[in-house]
RODO-2510 file (C-alpha; in nm, 4 decimals, decimal comma):
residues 376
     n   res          X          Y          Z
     1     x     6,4425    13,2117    36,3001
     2     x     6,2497    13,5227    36,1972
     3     x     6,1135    13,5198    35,8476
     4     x     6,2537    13,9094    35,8718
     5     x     6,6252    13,7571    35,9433
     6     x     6,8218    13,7542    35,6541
     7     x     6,9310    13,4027    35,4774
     8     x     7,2066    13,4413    35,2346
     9     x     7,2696    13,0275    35,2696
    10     x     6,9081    13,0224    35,1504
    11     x     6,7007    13,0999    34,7787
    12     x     6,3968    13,2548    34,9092
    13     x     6,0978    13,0408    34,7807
    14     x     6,2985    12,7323    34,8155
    15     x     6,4249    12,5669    35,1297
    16     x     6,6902    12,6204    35,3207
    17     x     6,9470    12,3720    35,2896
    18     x     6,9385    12,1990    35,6658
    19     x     6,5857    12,1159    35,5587
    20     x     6,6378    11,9454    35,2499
    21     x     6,7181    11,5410    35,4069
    22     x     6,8317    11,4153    35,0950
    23     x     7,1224    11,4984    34,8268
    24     x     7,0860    11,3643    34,4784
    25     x     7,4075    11,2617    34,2137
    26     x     7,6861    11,3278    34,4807
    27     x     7,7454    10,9749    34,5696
    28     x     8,0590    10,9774    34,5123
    29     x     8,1453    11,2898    34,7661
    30     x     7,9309    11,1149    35,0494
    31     x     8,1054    10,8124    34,9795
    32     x     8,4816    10,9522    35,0106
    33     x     8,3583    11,1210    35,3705
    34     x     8,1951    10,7924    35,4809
    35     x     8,5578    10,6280    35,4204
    36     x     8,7440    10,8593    35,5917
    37     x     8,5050    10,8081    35,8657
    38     x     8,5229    10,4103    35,9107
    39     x     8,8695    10,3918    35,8714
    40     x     8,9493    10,6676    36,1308
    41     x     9,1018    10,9190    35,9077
    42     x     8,8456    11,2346    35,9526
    43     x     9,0168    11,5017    35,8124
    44     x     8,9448    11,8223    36,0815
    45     x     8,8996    12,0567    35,7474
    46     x     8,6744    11,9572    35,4542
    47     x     8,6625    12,1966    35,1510
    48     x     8,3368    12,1058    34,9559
    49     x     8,3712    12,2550    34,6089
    50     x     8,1990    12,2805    34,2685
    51     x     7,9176    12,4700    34,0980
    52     x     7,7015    12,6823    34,3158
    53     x     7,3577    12,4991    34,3667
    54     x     7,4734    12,1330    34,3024
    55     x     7,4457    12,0247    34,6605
    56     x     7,7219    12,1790    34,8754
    57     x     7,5159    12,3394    35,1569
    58     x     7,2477    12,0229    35,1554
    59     x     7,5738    11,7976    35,2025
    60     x     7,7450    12,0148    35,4952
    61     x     7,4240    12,0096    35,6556
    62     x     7,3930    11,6080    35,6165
    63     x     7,7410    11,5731    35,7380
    64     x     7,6583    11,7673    36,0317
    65     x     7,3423    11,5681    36,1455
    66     x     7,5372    11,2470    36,0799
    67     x     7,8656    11,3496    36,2777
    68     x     7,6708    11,4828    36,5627
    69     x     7,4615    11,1566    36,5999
    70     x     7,6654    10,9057    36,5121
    71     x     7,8801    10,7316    36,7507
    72     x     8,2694    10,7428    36,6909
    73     x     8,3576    10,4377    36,4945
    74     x     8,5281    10,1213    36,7237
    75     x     8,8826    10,0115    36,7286
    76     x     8,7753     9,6776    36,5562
    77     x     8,6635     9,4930    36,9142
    78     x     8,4318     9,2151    36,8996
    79     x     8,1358     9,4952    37,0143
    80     x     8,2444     9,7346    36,7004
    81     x     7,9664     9,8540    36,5290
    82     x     7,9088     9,7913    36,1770
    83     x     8,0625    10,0476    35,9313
    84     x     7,8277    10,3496    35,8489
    85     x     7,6846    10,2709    35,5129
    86     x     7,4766    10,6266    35,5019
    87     x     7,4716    11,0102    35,5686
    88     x     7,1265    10,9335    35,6704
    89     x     6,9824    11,0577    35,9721
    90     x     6,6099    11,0227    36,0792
    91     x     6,4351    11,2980    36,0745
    92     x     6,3161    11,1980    36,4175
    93     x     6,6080    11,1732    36,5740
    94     x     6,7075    11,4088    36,8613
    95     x     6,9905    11,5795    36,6323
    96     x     6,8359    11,6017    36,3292
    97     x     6,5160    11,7749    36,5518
    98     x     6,7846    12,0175    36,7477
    99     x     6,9384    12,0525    36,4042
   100     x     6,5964    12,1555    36,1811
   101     x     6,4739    12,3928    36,5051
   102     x     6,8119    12,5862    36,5001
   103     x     6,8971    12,4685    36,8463
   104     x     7,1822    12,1852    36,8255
   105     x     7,4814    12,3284    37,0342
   106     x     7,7570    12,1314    36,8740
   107     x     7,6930    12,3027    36,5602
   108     x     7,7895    12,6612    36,4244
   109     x     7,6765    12,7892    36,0930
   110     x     7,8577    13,0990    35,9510
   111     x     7,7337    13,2857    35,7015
   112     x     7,7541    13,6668    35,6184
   113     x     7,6118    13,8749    35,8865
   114     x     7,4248    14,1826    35,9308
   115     x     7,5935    14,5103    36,0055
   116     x     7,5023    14,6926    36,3428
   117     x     7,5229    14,9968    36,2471
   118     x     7,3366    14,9809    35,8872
   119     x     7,1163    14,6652    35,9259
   120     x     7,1913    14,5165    35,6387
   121     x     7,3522    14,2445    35,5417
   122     x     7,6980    14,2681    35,5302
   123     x     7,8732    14,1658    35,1227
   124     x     8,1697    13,9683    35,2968
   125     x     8,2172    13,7451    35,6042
   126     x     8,4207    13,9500    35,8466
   127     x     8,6792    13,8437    36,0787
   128     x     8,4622    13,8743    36,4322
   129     x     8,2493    13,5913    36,2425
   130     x     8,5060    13,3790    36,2098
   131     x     8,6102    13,5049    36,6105
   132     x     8,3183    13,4548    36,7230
   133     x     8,4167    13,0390    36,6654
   134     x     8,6370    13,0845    36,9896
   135     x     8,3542    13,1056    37,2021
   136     x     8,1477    12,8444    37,0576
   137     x     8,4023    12,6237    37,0858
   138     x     8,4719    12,6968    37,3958
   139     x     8,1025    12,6437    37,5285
   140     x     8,1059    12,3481    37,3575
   141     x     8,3796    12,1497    37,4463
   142     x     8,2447    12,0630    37,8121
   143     x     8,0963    11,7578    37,7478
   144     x     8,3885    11,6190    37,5521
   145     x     8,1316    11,5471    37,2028
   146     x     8,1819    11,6890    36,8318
   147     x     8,1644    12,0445    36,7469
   148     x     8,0897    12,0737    36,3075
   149     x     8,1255    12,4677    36,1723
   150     x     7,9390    12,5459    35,8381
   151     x     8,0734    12,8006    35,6574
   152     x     7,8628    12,9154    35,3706
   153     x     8,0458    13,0725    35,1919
   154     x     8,4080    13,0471    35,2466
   155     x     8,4731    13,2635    34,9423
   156     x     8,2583    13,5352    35,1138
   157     x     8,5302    13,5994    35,3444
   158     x     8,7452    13,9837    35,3615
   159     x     9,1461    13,8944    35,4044
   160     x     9,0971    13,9297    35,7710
   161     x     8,8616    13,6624    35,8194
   162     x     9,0755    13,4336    35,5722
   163     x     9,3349    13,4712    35,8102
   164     x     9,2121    13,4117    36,1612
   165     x     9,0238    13,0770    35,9739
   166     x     9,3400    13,0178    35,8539
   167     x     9,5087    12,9815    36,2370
   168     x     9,1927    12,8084    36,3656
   169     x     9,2795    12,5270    36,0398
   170     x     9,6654    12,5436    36,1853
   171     x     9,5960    12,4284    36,5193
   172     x     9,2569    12,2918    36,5494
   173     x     8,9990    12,2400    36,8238
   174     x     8,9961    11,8874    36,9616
   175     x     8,6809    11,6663    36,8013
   176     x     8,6068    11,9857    36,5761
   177     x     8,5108    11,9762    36,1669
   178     x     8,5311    12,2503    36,0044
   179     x     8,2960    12,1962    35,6505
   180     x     8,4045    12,4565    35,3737
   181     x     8,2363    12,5574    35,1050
   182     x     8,3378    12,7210    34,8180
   183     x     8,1978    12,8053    34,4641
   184     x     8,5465    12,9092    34,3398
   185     x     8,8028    12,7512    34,5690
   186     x     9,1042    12,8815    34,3554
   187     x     9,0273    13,2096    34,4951
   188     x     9,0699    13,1131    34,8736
   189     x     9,4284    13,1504    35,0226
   190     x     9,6150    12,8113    34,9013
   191     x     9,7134    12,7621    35,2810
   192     x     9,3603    12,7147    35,3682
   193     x     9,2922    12,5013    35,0852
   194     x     9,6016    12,2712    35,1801
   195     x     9,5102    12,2204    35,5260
   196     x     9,1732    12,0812    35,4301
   197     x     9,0230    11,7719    35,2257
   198     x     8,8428    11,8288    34,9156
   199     x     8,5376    11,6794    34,8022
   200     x     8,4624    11,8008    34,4660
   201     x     8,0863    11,8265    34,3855
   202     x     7,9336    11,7699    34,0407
   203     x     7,6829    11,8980    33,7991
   204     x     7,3577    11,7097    33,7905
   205     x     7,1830    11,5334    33,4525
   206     x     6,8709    11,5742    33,3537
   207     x     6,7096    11,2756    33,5311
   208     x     6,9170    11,3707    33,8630
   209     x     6,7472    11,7581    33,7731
   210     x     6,4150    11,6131    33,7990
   211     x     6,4531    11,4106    34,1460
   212     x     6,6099    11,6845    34,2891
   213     x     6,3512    11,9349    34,2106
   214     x     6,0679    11,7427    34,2873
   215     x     6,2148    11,6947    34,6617
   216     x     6,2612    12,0530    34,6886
   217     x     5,8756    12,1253    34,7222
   218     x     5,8704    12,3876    34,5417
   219     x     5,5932    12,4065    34,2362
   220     x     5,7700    12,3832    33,9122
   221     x     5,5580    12,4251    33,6023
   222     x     5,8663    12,4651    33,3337
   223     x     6,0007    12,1884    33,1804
   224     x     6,2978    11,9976    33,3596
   225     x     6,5057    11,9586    33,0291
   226     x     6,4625    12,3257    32,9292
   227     x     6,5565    12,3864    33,3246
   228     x     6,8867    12,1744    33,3422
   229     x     7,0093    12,3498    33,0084
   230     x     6,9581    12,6857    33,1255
   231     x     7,0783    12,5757    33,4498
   232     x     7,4239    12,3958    33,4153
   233     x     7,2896    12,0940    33,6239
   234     x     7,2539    12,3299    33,9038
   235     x     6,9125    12,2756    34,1273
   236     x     7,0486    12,5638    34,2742
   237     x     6,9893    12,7934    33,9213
   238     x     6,6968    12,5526    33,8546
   239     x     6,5191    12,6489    34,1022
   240     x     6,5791    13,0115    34,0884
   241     x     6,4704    13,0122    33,7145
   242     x     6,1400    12,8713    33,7969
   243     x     6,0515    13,1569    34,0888
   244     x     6,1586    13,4131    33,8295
   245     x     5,9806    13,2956    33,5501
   246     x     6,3320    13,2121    33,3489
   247     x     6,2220    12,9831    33,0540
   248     x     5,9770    13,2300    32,9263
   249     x     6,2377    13,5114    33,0060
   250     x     6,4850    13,2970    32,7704
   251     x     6,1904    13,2178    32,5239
   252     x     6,1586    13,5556    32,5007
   253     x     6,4927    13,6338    32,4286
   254     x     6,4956    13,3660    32,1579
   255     x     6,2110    13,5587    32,0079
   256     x     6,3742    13,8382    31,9896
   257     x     6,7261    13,6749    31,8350
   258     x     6,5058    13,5207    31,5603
   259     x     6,4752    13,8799    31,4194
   260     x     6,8579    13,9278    31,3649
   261     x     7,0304    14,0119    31,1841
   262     x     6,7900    14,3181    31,1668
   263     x     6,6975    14,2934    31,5734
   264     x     6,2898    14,4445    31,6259
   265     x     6,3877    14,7390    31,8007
   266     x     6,0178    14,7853    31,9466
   267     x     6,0975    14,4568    32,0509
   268     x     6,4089    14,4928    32,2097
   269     x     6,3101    14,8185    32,3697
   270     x     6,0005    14,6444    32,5273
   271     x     6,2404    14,3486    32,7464
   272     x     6,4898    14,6768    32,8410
   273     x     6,1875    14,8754    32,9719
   274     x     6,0576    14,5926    33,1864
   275     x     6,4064    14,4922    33,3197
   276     x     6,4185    14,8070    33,4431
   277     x     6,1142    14,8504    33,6192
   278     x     6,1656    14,9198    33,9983
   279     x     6,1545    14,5932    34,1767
   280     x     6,3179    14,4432    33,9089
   281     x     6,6608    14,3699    34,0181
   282     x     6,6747    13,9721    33,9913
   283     x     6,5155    13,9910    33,7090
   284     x     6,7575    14,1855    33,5638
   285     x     7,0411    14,0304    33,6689
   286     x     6,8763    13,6839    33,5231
   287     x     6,8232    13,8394    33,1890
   288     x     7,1933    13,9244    33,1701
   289     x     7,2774    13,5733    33,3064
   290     x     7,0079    13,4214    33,0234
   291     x     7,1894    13,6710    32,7649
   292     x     7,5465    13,4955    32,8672
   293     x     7,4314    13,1696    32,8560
   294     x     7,2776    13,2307    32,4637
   295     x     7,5899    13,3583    32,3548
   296     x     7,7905    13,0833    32,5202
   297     x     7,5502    12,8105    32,2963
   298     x     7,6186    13,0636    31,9925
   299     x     7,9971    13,0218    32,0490
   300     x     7,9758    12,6388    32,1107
   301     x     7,7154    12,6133    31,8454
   302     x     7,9661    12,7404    31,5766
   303     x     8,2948    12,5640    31,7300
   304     x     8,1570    12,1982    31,6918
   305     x     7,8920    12,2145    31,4395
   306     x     7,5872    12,1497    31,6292
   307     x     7,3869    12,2632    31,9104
   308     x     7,4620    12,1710    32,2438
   309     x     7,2843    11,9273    32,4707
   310     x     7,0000    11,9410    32,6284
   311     x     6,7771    12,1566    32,3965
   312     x     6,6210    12,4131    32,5793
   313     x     6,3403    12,4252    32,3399
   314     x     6,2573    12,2711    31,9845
   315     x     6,3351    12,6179    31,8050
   316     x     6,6447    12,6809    31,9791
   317     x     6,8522    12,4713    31,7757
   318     x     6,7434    12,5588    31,4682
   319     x     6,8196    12,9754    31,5226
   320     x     7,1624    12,8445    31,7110
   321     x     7,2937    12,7342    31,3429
   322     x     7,1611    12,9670    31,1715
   323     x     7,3177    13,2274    31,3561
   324     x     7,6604    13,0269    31,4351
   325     x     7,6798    12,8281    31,0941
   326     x     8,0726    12,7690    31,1600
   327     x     8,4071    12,7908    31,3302
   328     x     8,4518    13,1684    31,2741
   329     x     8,1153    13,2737    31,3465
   330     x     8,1185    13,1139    31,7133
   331     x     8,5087    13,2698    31,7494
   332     x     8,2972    13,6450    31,7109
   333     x     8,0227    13,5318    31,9228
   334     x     8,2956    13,4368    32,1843
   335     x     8,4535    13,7786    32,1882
   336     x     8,0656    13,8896    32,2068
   337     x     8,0259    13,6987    32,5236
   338     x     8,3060    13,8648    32,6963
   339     x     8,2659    14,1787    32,5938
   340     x     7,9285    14,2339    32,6487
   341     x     7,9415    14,0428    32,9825
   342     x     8,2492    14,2387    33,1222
   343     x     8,0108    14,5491    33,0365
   344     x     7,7171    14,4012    33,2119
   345     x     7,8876    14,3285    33,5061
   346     x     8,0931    14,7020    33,5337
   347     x     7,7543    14,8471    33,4500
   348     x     7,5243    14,6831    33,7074
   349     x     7,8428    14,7501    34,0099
   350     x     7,7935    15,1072    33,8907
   351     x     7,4320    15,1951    33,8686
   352     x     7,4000    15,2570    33,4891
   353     x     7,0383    15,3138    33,3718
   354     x     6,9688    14,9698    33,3314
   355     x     6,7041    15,0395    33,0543
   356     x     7,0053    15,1780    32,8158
   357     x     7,2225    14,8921    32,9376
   358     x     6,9824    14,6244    32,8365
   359     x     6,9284    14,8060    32,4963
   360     x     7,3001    14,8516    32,4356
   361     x     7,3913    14,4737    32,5366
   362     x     7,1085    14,4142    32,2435
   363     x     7,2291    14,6057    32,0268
   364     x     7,5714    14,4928    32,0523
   365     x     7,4763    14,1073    31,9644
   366     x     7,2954    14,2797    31,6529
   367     x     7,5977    14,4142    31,5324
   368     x     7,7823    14,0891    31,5344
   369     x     7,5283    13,8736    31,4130
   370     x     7,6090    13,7421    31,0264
   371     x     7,4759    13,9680    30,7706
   372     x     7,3579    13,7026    30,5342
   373     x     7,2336    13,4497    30,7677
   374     x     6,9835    13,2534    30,5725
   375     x     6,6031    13,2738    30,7118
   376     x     6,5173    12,9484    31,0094
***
């Protein structure tokens, strides 16, 4: 594949998903699929949910290699193999090498596409991506063996492509799995979501964190605790926090909400100016993430007196109490939160000067922050 080709399955600077072998703290999903396997009862439509980043692309892509390579399991004969223990696949095996070059036939991944006519990537999964399945099924189905469809993801698709999915779920190819995913499932038409299996993925831990992102070969030089706070136990966030320079992007931020309740303007002004700087736009829309997430820990901070866990740094919990020292404080950083994100969001989908929308967001957490909060 062209390092010009777009990826939207993929975080550029880690990865891609096919290429990461193993999945960490999701025992529990591969397990389910493994049963369903041995016993016979392979569901034609799985619908992998949960957090983005925790593992749902790395496990479609497992569950590929391992369906295409491993035999069908026996009736219970006296030659049956022995039950599948593992997703595992050797790297050196003929699938998992057609799989890593991009060239296994009896596999179809569908992600959004670029437009024709613009060249760009398309913001939806349209319905001749889903159509396009006929023909690869069709191709496929010669020499009798699996066919596995990716589709990455499934809450990317307009109403159109919902629907033809939808009548490819109702009346399915023979030996075809179709592997969901979805960050939001609630959002995808309930007939789709009935007519597959769901294996729910889960947030990682701190010790799960650190595994995962030191498979992922990527150079991480901030802390893995600080990492999986600002994360969510997402290697997915992790990792994009660590190309983008996150933890000192949130350190600076804490620096700046140690001067409340009288907020350094200079100060303020200074992280506005440089999310705005052209270029900037991940950064930008990291620093309203980062902004979320503080007033989230504000609101929780207040609500059960005490910070939450894991710390992302040893000042942190200290300026979390003082500025949420109780129950009604964290109710007005709550309404903060979703205020100031719903004007994030609405200003970013229209273009706002994104120097005056930084500085306002500020501005509007100085406003709420208690008048009289006693000095850290």
């Amino acid at each position: 594949m062209s390092d010009e080709t777009p990826q939207p399955d993929r975080l550029e600077g880690a990865p891609h998903p096919r290429e990461t072998l193993q999945l960490i703290g999701q025992d529990s999903a591969e397990a389910a699929f493994l049963e369903a396997f041995n016993t016979g009862k392979l569901h034609h439509g799985w619908l992998l949910s949960g957090p983005r980043g925790v593992g749902k692309a790395t496990l479609a892509w497992r569950i590929a290699r391992f369906l295409l390579a491993t035999p069908d399991p026996d009736d219970g004969g006296m030659f049956a193999p022995e039950p599948a223990r593992s997703l595992d696949i050797s790297p050196d095996h003929p699938v998992a090498r057609r799989v890593a070059s991009g060239g296994e036939p009896g596999l179809k991944s569908v992600t959004r596409s670029v437009n024709p006519e613009t060249k760009r990537l398309r913001q939806q999964i349209v319905v001749d991506d889903i159509r396009a399945l006929n023909g690869f099924f069709q191709m496929s189905s010669a020499d009798g063996g699996r066919r596995v469809v990716i589709i990455d993801a499934a809450d990317d698709m307009n109403v159109n492509a919902a629907n033809a999915l939808l009548k490819m779920l109702e009346e399915p190819p023979a030996r075809a799995t179709l592997l969901l995913l979805s960050h939001q499932p609630s959002a995808l038409l309930p007939t789709i979501r009935s007519r597959c299996r769901t294996l729910r993925l889960n947030t990682l831990g701190p010790d799960q964190m650190r595994a995962a992102l030191a498979q992922s070969g990527v150079e991480i030089t901030a802390d893995a605790d600080a990492l999986a706070a600002l994360s969510g136990g997402s290697v997915g966030a992790a990792l994009r926090l660590s190309l983008l320079d996150g933890t000192r992007m949130y350190g600076e931020l804490l620096g700046l909400m140690d001067t409340l309740p009288l907020m350094d303007r200079p100060r303020a002004l200074k992280l506005a100016e440089a999310a705005a700087q052209r270029g900037a736009e991940e950064k930008r829309a990291l620093l309203f993430n980062l902004i979320d997430l503080f007033l989230s820990r504000l609101a929780r901070t207040g609500a059960t007196g005490a910070p939450p866990l894991p710390r992302v740094s040893p000042k942190e919990p200290s300026l979390l109490t003082r500025l949420s020292p109780d129950a009604r404080q964290g109710r007005i950083w709550a309404d903060v939160q979703q205020r100031v994100s719903a004007r994030a969001q609405h200003g970013l989908a229209v273009n706002l000067d994104p120097a005056v929308l930084v500085l306002d967001t500020l501005l509007s957490i100085s406003e709420s922050a208690p008048s009289k909060a006693p000095s850290a």
